[in-house]
N, C-alpha and C positions, 0 to 999 in steps of 0.2 A: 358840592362834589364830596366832601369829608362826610357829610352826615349820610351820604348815599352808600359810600364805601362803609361806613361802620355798619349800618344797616345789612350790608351785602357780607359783612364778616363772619357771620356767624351759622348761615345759609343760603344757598341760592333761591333767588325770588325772580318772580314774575314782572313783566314790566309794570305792572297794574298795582303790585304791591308795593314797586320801589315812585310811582307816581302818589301812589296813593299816602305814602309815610312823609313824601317831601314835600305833598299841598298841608299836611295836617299839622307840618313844622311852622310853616308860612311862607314856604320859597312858592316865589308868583310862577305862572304856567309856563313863560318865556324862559326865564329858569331854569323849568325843571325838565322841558323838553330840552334844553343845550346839556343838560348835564346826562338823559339819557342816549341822547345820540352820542357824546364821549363813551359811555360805558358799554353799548353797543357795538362802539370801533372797536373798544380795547375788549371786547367776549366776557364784560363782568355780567352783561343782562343781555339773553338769548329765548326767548318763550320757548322755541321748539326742544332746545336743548330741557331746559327747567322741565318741559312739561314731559321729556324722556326721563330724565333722574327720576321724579313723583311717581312714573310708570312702573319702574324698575324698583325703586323702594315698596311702590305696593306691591306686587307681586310675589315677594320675599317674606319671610319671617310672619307676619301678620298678616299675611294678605288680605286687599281689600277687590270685591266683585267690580266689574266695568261700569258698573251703573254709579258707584261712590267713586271710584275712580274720575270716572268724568265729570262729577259734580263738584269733588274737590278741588280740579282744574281751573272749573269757571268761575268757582267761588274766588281762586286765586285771580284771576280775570283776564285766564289764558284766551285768547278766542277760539271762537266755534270752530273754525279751522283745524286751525293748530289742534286743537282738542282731537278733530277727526281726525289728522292724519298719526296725532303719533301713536294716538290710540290702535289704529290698522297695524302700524309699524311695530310696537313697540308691545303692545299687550299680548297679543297672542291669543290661543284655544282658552276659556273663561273654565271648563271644565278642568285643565289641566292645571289650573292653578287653584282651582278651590279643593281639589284632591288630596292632597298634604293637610291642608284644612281641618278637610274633614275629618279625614282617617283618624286626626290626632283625637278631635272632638268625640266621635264614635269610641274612640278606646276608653273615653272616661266615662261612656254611657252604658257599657260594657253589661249585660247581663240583665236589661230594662225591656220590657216588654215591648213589643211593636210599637203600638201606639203612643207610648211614652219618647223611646224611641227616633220615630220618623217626625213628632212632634218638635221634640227637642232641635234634634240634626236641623229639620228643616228649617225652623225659625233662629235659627244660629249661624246659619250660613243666608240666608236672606237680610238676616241683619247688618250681612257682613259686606251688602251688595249682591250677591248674586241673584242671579236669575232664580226665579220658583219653579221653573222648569230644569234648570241643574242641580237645585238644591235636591229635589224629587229623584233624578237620576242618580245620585248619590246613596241619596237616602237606600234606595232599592240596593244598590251595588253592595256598598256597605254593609245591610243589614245582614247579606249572606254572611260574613265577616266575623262581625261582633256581635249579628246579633244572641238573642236567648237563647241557650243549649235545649236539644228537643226533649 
């Protein structure tokens, strides 16, 4: 339970990651399932919660597209479930979070010829997860914006 807690100290985790730390210490399965159900009762380890805060931190500051989002999730070894619903609940429109994004991106491309441009943007925001069909919508939006003076 101490090694679980120390591990849970520093971030909130998955149950899969606080499984996965305490088979690789050498606590047996019997174990490690007594010590998740305790932390379960007491709200130290929650997927749906964990997999909300991940949601919400991506979203923000750096955000990351639904498609890395969700892959982060499962890497953390949220389930498919979970994955889906808090994703519905908790993400939101994928265009209205890569908007900030972009805008920020587009301003340091500032004065770049189309092509340069929608090359740039596009493969910037795709990398970042999004969709190549939001990245493209952006792209267009944008360029009225920032793009090259006529």
């Amino acid at each position: 339970m101490a090694m679980a807690l120390r591990f849970l100290a520093s971030r909130a985790r998955s149950e899969a990651e606080v499984r996965r730390r305490l088979a690789s210490r050498g606590v047996d399965d019997e174990d490690i399932e007594g010590v998740l159900e305790r932390l379960r009762a007491l709200g130290y380890v929650d997927d749906a919660e964990f997999a909300a805060a991940v949601i919400q931190s991506r979203r923000q500051g750096r955000a990351r597209g639904l498609r890395l989002v969700e892959d982060e999730l499962r890497a953390k070894g949220v389930s498919d479930e979970v994955v889906r619903e808090a994703l519905e609940h908790w993400y939101g429109d994928e265009m209205a979070v890569a908007r900030p994004v972009a805008e920020r991106q587009a301003g340091r491309l500032q004065g770049r010829g189309f092509g340069e441009f929608r090359q740039r943007l596009g493969a910037f925001l795709v990398r970042r997860g999004f969709e190549h069909a939001t990245a493209e919508s952006l792209v267009t939006e944008l360029w009225e914006t920032y793009g090259a003076p006529d």
